[in-house]
N, C-alpha and C positions, 0 to 999 in steps of 0.2 A: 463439395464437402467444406462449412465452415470451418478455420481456422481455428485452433486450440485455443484456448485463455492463456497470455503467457502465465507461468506461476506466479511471478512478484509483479502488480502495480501500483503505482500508486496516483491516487486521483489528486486532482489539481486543478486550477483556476488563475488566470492572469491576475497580477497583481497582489498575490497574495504570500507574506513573508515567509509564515510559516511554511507556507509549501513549499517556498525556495530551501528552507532549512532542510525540509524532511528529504527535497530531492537531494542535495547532497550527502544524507546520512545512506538513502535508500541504495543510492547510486554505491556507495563506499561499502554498506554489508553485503550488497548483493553479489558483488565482484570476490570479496571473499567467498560466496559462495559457487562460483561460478557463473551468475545468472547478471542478465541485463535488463533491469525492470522498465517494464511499460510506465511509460509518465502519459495520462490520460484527461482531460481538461475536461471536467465535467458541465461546462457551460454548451460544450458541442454535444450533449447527448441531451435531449429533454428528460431522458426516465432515470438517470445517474444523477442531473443535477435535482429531481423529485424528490430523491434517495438520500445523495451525499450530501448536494449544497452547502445544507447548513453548518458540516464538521468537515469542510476539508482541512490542514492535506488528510489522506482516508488511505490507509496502506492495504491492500487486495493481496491476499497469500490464497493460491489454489483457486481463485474467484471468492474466496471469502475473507470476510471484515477480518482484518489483525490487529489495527489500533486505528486511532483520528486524533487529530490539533497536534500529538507529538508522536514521534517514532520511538516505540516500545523496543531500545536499542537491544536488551539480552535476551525478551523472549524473543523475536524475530530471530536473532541469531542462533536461539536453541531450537527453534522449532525447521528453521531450514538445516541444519547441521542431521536432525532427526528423520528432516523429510518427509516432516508428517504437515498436515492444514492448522489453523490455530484452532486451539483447543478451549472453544465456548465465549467467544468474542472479544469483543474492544476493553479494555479497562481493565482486563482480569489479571495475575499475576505481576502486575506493577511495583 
């Protein structure tokens, strides 16, 4: 039986700032949540770096897009408080 998706990851790539920013914001709301998010390097998956490459870091809630380049710090936090998936993509309630 494959593994579940953890709920929170987020994609990433060496060398890249932003990501280091967003791992520390992701690492810090997730922990209020209780959760330990997957940090995923999409340079190791061919069909993620297809996908993400071009807008890491790329935050994964449920397996689905939540935000990319910044961490969308209050809805993330509302939406894992809800415990619901994000609600219709990246960019939306900013």
């Amino acid at each position: 039986m494959p593994e579940p998706t953890p709920r929170l990851q987020l994609l990433t790539r060496a060398g890249c700032h932003l990501c280091e920013t967003a791992a520390e914001t992701v690492t810090r709301i997730g922990a209020e949540a209780g959760l330990v998010p997957a940090l995923v390097d999409v340079d190791e998956d061919p069909e993620l770096r297809a996908e993400y490459g071009d807008r890491v870091p790329v935050v994964l809630l449920d397996g689905r897009e939540h935000s990319y380049f910044t961490v969308d710090v209050l809805r993330l936090r509302r939406d894992l408080a809800l415990g619901r998936p994000p609600d219709g993509g990246a960019g939306e309630d900013r």
